[in-house]
Structure formats: C-alpha cells, structure tokens
N, C-alpha and C positions, 0 to 999 in steps of 0.2 A: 204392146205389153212387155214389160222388161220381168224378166223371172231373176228372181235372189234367191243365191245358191246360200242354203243355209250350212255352215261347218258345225259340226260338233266333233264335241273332245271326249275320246272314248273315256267311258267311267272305267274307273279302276275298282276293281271287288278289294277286299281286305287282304282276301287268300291270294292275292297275286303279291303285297308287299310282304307276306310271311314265307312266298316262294325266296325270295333272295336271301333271307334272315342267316339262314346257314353261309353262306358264301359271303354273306358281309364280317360274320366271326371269324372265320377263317381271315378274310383280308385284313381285318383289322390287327388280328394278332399277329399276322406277317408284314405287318404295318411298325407296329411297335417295337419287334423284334428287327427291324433292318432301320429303327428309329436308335434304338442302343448299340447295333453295329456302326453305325454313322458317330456315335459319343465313344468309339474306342471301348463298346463292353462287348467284344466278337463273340464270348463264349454266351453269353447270356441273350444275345440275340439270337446264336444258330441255335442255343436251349428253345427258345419259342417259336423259330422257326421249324424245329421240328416238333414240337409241342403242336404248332399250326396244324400241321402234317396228320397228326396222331389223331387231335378233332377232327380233320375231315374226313379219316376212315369211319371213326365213330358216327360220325354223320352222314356219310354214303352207306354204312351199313344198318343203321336203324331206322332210317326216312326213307319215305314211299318214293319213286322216281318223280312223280311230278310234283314234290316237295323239294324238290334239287335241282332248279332249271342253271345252275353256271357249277355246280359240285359233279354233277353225272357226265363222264366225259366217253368211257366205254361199257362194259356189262358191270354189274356190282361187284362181279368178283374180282377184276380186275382190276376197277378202281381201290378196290379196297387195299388189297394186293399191292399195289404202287403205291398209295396212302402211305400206307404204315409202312412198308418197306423202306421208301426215302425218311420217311418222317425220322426213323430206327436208328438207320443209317446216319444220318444229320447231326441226332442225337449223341452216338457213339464215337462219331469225330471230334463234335463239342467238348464230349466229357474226359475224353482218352486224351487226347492233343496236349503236352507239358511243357512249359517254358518257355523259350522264343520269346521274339522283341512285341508277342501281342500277349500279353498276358492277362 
C-alpha cells in the first residue's frame, strides 16, 4: 500500500491581508518619496519621507498591536516616540535647508 501525502496550502483569513495594510502605506510612500529623490526633487521626497514617518506614528498609535505585525517594532510608546521624532526631524531638514547645487 503506498500512502499519498496530501499538502495543503494554508487559507489566508482576510484579517491577515489587512494586517500588513498599514506597513504597505507606509512603504509605499517611502517608495515614492525616494522615487522623486532619484528625479533630482530631494526636498520633496525627504517632505514624504518624513510625511512616511508622521503616518506610521499615527498608525502605531491608533491600531491594536496585532494590527501592526511589520509597523510594531518596540512598546507603543516608543515607537511612536521614534515615528514622529525622525519623521519631525526629516521634515525640518527638508524644509530649513537653502540653496546648494540640490535645489
């Protein structure tokens, strides 16, 4: 008697592709923004890169932790704290910075 090993392919619930949803917005706009650094628009991408930044505090601070499985990286406060921190910071280089051969 020969036994056949049957494989199956785990089902995926819904709520596991709406787990990512946050981390994919994030990526994407840190996508676009180092899309317009790469076209010579630096100020306008480090603008969305830290814009990036600013959504994922917003989003590690309003969503439940197991709604953030790649956003949750240490306690909420934390992350949030480094979020927006850098996000701020990113921002206030972008905006401040005058003249120079990247204009």
């Amino acid at each position: 008697m020969s036994s056949a090993v049957e494989t199956r392919k785990p089902r995926r619930s819904p709520g596991v592709v709406l787990e990512y949803l946050p981390f994919a917005i994030v990526l994407a706009l840190v996508a676009f923004g180092l899309l317009r650094i790469a076209m010579y628009h630096w100020r306008e991408g480090a603008v969305l890169i830290g814009g990036a930044l600013l959504v994922a505090a917003v989003l590690r601070a309003a969503l439940a932790h197991r709604n953030l499985t790649l956003l949750a990286i240490r306690t909420r406060t934390v992350d949030v704290i480094s979020y927006a921190g850098l996000g701020l910071l990113i921002l206030f280089v972008a905006l401040t910075i005058t003249g120079g051969p990247l204009r």
